[in-house]
C-alpha positions as CSV (number, residue, x, y, z in Angstrom):
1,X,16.0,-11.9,-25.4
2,X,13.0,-10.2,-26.6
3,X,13.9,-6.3,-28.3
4,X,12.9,-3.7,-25.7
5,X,9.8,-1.5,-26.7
6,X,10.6,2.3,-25.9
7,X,6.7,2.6,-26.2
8,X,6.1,0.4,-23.7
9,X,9.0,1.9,-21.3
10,X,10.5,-1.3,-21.5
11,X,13.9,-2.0,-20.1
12,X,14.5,-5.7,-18.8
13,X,15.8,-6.5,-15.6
14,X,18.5,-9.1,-16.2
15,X,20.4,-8.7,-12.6
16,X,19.4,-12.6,-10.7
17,X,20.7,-11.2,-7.4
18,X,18.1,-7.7,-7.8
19,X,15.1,-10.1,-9.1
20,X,16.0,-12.7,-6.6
21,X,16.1,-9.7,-3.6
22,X,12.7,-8.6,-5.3
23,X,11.0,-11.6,-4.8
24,X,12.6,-11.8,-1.0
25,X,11.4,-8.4,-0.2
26,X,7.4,-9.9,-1.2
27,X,8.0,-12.0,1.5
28,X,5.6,-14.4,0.0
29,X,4.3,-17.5,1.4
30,X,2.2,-20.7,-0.3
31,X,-0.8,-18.7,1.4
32,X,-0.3,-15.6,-1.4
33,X,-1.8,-14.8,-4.5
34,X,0.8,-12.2,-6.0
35,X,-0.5,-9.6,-8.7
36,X,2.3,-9.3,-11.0
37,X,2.4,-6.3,-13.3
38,X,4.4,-6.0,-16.6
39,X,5.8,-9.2,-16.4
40,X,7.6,-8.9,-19.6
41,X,10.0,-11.7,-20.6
42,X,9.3,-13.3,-17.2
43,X,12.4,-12.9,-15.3
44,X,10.9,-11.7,-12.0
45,X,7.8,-14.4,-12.8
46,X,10.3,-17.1,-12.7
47,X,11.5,-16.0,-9.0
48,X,7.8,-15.4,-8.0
49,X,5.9,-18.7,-8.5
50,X,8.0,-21.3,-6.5
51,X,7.4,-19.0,-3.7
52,X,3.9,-18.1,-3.8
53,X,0.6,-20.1,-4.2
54,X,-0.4,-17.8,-7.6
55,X,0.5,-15.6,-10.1
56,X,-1.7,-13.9,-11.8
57,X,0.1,-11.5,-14.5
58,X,-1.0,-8.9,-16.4
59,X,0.6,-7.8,-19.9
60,X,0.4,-4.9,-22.0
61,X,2.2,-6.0,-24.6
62,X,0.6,-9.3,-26.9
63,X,4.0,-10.7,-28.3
64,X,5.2,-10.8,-25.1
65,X,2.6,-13.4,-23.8
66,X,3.2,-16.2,-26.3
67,X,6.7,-16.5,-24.4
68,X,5.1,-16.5,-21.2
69,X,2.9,-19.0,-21.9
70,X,5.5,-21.2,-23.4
71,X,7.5,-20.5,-20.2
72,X,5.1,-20.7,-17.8
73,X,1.9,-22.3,-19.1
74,X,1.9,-25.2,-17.4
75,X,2.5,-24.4,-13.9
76,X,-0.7,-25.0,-12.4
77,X,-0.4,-21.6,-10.2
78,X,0.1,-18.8,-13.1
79,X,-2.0,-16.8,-14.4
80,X,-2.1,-14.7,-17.6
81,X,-4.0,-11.8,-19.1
82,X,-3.2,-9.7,-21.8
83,X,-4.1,-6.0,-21.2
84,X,-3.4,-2.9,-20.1
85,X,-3.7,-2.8,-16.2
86,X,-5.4,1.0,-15.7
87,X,-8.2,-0.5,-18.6
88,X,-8.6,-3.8,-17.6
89,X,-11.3,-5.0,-15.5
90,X,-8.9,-8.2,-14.0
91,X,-10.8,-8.4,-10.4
92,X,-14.1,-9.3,-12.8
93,X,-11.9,-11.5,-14.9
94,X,-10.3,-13.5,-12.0
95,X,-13.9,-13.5,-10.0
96,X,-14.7,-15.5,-13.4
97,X,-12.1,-17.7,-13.8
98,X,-13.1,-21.4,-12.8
99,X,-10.1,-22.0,-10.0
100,X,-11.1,-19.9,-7.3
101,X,-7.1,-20.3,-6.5
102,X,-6.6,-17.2,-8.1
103,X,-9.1,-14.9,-6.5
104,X,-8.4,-11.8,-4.6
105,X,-4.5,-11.6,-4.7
106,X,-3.3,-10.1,-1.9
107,X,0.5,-9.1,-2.6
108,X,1.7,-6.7,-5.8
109,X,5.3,-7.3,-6.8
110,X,6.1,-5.5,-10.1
111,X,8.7,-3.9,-12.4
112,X,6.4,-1.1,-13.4
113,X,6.6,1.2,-16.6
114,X,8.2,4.6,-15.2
115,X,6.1,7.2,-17.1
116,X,2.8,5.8,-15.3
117,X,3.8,5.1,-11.7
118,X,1.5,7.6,-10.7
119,X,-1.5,6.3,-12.2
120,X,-0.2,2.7,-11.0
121,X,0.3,3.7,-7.8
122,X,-3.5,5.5,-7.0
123,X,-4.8,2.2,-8.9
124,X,-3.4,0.1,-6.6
125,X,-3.8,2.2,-3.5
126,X,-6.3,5.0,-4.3
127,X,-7.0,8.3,-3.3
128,X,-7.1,10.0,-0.2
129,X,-10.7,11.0,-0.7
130,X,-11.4,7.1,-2.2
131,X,-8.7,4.8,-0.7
132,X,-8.6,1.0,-1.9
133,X,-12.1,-0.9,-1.1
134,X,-9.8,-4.1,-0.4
135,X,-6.5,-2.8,0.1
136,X,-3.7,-5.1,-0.6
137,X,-1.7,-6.9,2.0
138,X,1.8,-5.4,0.5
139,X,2.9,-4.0,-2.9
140,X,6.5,-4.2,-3.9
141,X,7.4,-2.3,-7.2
142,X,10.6,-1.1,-8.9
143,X,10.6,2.6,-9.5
144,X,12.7,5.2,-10.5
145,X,14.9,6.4,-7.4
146,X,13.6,9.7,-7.5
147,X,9.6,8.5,-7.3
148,X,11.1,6.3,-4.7
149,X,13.0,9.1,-2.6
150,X,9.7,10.9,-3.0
151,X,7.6,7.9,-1.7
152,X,9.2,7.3,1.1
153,X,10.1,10.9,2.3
154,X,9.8,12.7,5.8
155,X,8.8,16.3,6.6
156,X,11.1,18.6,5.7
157,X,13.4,17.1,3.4
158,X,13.8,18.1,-0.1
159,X,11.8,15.1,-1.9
160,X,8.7,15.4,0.6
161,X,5.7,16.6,-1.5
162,X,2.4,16.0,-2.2
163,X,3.4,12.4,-3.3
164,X,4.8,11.8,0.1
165,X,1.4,12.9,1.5
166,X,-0.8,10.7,-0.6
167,X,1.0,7.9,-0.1
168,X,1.7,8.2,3.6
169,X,-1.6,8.7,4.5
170,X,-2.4,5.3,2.5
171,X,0.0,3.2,3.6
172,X,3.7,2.4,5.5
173,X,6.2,3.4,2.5
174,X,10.1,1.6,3.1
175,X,13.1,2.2,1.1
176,X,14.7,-0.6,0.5
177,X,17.4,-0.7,-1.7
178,X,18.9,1.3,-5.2
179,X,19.2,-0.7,-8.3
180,X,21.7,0.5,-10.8
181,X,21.1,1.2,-14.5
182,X,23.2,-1.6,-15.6
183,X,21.1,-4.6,-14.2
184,X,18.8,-3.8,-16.6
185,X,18.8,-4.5,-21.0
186,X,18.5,-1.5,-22.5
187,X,19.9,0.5,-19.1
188,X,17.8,3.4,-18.6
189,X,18.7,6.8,-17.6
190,X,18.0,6.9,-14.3
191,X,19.2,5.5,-11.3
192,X,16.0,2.6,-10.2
193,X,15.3,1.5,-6.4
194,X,12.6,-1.0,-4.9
195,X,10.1,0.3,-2.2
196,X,8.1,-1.8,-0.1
197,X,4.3,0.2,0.6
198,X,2.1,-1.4,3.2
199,X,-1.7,0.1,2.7
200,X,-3.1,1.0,6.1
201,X,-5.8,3.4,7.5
202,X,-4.2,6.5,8.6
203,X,-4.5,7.1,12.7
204,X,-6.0,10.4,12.3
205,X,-8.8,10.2,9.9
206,X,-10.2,14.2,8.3
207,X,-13.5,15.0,8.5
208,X,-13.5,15.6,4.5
209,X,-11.2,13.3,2.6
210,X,-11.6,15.3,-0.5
211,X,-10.9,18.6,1.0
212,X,-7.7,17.2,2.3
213,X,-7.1,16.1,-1.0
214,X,-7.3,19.8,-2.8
215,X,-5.8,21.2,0.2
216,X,-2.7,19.2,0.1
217,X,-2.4,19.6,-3.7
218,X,-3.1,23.8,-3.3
219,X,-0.2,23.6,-0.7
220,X,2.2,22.3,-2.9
221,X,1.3,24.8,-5.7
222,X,4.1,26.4,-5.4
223,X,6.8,24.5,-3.2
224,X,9.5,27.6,-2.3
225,X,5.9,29.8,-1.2
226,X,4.4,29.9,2.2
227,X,1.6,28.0,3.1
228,X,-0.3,31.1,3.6
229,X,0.9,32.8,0.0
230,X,-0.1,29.1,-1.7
231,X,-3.7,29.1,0.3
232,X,-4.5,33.2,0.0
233,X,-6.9,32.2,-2.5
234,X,-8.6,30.2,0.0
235,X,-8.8,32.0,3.3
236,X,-7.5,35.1,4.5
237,X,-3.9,35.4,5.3
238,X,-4.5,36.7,8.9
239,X,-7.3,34.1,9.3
240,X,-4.9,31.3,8.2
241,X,-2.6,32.5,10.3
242,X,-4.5,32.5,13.7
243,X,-5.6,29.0,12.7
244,X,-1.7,28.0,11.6
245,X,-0.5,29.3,14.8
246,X,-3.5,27.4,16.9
247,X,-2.7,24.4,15.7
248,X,1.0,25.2,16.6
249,X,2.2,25.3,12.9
250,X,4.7,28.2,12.6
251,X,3.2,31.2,10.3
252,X,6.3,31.1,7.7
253,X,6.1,27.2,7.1
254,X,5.7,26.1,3.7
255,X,4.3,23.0,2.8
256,X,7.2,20.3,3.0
257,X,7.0,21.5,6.7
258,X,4.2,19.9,7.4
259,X,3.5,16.3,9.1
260,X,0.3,14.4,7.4
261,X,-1.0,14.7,11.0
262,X,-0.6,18.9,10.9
263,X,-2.7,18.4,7.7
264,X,-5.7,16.9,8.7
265,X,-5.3,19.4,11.1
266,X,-5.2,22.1,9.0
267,X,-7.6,20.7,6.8
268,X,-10.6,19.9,9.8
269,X,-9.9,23.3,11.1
270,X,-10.8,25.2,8.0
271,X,-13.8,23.2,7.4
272,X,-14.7,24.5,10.5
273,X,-13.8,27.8,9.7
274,X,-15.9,27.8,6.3
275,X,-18.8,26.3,8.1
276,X,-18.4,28.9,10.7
277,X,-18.6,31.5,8.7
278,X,-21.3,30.5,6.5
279,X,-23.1,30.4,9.7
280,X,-22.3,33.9,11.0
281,X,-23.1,35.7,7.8
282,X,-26.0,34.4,5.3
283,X,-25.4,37.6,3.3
284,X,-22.3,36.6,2.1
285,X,-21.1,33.4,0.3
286,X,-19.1,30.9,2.4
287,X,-15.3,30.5,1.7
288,X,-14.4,28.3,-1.5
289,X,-12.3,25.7,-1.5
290,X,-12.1,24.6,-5.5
């Protein structure tokens, strides 16, 4: 076994019975072309191909891929590229490889570095105010329990936050099951868990993606405030309140309170309310929202 890189946030999943319930929760078919991230020593690869039709793996780290390709280099449906996934242009690379097999995988399974599942996450799903162009069909990843929680969280509880809201209003998020720190070689601190995210247009779409963006992050500036303390710098307080209570969102919520639905609420009726008053008064500049 291959030493663990703390640069790399390495820590190898050795558990057969969590990799195998990985690769089950996929739900892959011969139809699928999986996008495998951080494939490391290959133990979730090795689960992976018999199930799907490709593999196409990406991998930071370069003395990692000599053993893949001695493992796995002469299945005809894998994959390999060495590189960092946030840097790497590997749509452009698989558009050029010769078998069109590989092309446009439609399923993410991965066993993703901890200290950038954010990043990973808005690569693979986006923004709010710039969602996925061609979202994938499912993405199954093994996080930390506590990004997990925060993933898959509902209004009101203690782990819903602007994560939640992201996420949620990009795609289905399931729980599916914790993973201890002992399946893995070196065990990390934390407790682990797999979530299942299925990208989908949200119902209820704003009328200004990006302002629901800011808003969202300004609401959760301060998570034991208000909503109306967190957004004063926004719109006055008794303003915010008429439109809070309008929109049948109690005056003393704060932000965990709040459905996505009660945001793009919030969020078209202060456009309206900043276009409304840019209208009524030229003399004076129209609210901010920075």
């Amino acid at each position: 076994m291959a030493r663990a890189r703390k640069r790399f946030g390495q820590h190898w999943l050795k558990s057969d019975t969590v990799l195998k319930r990985i690769a089950d929760a996929a739900q892959l078919s011969k139809g699928d072309r999986v996008l495998e991230i951080g494939p490391g020593q290959g133990a979730l690869t090795h689960h992976l191909l018999p199930k799907a039709g490709a593999v196409v793996a990406v991998e930071l780290d370069r003395d990692l891929c000599p053993r893949l390709v001695k493992k796995f280099g002469d299945r005809d449906n894998f994959l390999l590229f060495q590189g960092d996934i946030l840097r790497l242009d590997w749509p452009q690379m698989i558009e050029d490889f010769p078998n069109p097999a590989f092309r446009a995988p439609n399923k993410v399974v991965a066993n993703i570095p901890y200290n950038i599942t954010g990043p990973i996450l808005e690569h693979l799903l986006g923004r709010i105010n710039t969602p996925r162009p061609a979202p994938f069909e499912s993405i199954v990843l093994l996080v930390q329990q506590e990004v997990g929680r925060r993933l898959c969280a509902k209004p009101g509880h203690k782990a819903y936050g602007a994560l939640s809201i992201r996420v949620g209003f990009l795609a289905d998020c399931e729980y599916l099951f914790d993973v201890p720190a002992k399946a893995f070689s070196p065990p990390p601190k934390v407790m682990s868990a797999v979530v299942r995210i299925r990208p989908r247009s949200y119902p209820e779409q704003p009328k200004d993606c990006e302002r629901l963006e800011k808003l969202v992050k300004q609401g959760f500036a301060t998570r034991r405030k208000m909503l109306r303390n967190n957004l004063k710098s926004w719109i006055d307080s008794d303003a915010l309140t008429a439109i809070l209570t309008d929109i049948n969102i109690r005056p003393e919520a704060r932000a965990k309170n709040l459905s996505i639905s009660d945001w793009v609420k919030l969020s078209d009726r202060l456009n309206r309310k900043i276009a409304s008053d840019a209208i009524g008064d030229d003399s004076r500049p129209a609210t901010q929202i920075d």
